[in-house]
C-alpha positions as CSV (number, residue, x, y, z in Angstrom):
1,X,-2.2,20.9,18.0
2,X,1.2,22.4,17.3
3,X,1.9,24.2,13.8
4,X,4.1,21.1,12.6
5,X,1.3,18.8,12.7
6,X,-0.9,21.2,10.9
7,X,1.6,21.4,8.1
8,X,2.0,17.6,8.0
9,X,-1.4,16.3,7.9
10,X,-1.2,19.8,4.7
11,X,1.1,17.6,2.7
12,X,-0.4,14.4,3.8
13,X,-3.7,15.8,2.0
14,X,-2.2,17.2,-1.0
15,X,-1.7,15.3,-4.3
16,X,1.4,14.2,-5.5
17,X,3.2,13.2,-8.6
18,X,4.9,9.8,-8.9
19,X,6.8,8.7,-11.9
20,X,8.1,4.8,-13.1
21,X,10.6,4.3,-15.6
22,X,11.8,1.2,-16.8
23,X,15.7,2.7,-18.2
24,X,17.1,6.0,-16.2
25,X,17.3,7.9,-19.7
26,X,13.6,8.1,-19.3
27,X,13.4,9.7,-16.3
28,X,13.7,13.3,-18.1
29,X,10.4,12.6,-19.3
30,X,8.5,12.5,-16.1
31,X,10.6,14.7,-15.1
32,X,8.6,17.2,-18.0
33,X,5.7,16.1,-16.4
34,X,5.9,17.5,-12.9
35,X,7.3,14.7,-10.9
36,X,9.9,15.7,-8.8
37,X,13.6,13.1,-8.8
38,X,12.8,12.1,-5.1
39,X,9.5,10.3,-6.3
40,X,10.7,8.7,-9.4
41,X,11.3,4.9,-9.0
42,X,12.3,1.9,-11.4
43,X,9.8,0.0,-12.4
44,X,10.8,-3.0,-9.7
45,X,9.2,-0.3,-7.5
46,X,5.7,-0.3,-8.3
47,X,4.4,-2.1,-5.4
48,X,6.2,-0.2,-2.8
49,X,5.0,3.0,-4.6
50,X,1.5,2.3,-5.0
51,X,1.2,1.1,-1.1
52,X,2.5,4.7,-0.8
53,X,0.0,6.4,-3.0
54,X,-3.3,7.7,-1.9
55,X,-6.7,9.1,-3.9
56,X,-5.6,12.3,-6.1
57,X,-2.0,11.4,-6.7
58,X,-1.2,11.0,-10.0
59,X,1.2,7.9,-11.7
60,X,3.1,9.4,-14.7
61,X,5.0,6.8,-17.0
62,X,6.9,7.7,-20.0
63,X,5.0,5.3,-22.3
64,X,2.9,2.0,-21.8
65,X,5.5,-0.1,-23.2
66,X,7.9,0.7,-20.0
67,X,5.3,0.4,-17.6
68,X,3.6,-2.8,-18.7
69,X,4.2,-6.2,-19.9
70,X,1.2,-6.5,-22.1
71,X,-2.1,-5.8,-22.8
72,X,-3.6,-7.8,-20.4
73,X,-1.3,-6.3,-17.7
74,X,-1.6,-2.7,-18.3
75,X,-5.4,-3.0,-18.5
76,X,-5.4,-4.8,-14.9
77,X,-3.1,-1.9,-13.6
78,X,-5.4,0.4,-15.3
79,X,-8.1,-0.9,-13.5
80,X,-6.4,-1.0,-9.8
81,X,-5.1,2.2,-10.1
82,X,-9.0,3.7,-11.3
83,X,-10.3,2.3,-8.5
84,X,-7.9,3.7,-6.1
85,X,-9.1,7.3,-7.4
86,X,-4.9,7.5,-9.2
87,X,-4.8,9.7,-11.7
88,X,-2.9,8.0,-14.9
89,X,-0.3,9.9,-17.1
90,X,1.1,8.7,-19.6
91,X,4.2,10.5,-22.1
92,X,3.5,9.4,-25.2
93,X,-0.2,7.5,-25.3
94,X,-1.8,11.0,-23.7
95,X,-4.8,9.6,-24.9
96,X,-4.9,6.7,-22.0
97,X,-4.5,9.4,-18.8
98,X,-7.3,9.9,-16.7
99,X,-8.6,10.5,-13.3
100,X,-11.4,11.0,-11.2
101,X,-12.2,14.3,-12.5
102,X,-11.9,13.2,-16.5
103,X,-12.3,8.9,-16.4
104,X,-11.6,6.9,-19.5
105,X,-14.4,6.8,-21.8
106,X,-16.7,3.4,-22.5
107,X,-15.1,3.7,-25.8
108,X,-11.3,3.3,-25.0
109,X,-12.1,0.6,-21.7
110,X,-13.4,-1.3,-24.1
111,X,-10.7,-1.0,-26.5
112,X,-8.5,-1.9,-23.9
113,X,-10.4,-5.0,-22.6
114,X,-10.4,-6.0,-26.4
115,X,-7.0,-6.2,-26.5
116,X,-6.4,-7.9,-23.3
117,X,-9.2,-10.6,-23.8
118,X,-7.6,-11.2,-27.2
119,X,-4.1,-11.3,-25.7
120,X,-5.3,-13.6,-23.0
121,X,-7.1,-16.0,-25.2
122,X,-3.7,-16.5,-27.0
123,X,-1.8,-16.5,-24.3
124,X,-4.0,-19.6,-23.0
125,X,-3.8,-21.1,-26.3
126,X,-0.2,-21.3,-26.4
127,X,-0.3,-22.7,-22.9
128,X,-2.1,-25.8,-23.3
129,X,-0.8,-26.3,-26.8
130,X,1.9,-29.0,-27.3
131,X,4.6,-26.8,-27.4
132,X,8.0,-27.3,-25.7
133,X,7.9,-25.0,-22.1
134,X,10.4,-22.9,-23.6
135,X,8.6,-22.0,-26.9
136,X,5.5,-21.3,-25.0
137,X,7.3,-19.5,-22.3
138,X,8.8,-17.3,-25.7
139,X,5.4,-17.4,-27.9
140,X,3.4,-15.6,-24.7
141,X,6.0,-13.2,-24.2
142,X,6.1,-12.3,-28.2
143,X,2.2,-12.2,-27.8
144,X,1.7,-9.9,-25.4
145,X,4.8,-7.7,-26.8
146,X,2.6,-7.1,-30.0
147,X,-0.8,-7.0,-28.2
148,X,0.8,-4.1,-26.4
149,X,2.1,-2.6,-29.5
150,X,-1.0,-2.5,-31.0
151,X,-2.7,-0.5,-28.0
152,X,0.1,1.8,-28.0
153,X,-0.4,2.1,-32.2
154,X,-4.2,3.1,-31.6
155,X,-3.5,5.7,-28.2
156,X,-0.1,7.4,-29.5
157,X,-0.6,10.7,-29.4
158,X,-3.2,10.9,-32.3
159,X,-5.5,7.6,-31.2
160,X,-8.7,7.2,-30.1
161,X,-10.1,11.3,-29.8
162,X,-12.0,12.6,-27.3
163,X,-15.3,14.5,-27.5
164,X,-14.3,18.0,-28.6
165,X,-11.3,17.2,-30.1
């Protein structure tokens, strides 16, 4: 085994940071969070990215509202990346990182999951209400829009505390 394959299966096994922004004026913020320009990617990158990713790496995202279209969505993606062993950073809801080492507590999945389930009951409600396709189409987006805001209103910063906090 030569020294170069040494050194690659050494960066193979190492964590890494990957940022997703949604506008390029938000890339300064993952930047502040240790992810290097190379591995920051627009949003429309996810997929590609995540295929990428392996146990240990961590996802950094300025806030929730750039990373997910609602509720709903961002606790699905919380989910995937959890079981994936990602670690989860966020910039401005810090208290919704986690990782392998420090998971979410019951307290804040189930916050989460009470906002999705709420937001998805509406969602479906507007859906097989008599509404035109383009107010429903509108409503859901509006929906999940506010169900978002309201879990980035309880994580910002000062949310839900921690143990020891």
């Amino acid at each position: 085994m030569t020294g170069t394959d040494g050194e690659s299966r050494k960066n193979r096994n190492t964590s890494q940071k990957f940022g997703i922004i949604s506008r390029p004026e938000e890339a300064h913020i993952v930047r502040k969070m240790g992810v290097t320009g190379g591995r920051i990617v627009g949003i429309q990158g996810l997929n590609p990215l995540l295929a990428h990713m392996s146990a240990g790496d961590a996802l950094c995202i300025p806030t929730v509202s750039s990373f997910a279209s609602g509720a709903y969505d961002l606790f699905c993606k919380m989910q995937y990346l959890s079981g994936r062993g990602i670690e989860f950073q966020s910039g401005n809801e810090r208290y919704l990182n986690f990782s392998s080492v420090r998971p979410l507590s019951a307290v804040e999945v189930e916050t989460l999951k009470f906002f999705a389930s709420r937001e998805a009951e509406f969602s479906r409600w507007v859906q097989c209400s008599k509404l035109p396709d383009v107010a429903k189409a509108s409503l859901v987006k509006r929906i999940q829009a506010e169900y978002l805001a309201n879990v980035v209103a309880v994580f910002y910063n000062s949310g839900i505390k921690k143990r020891g906090n």
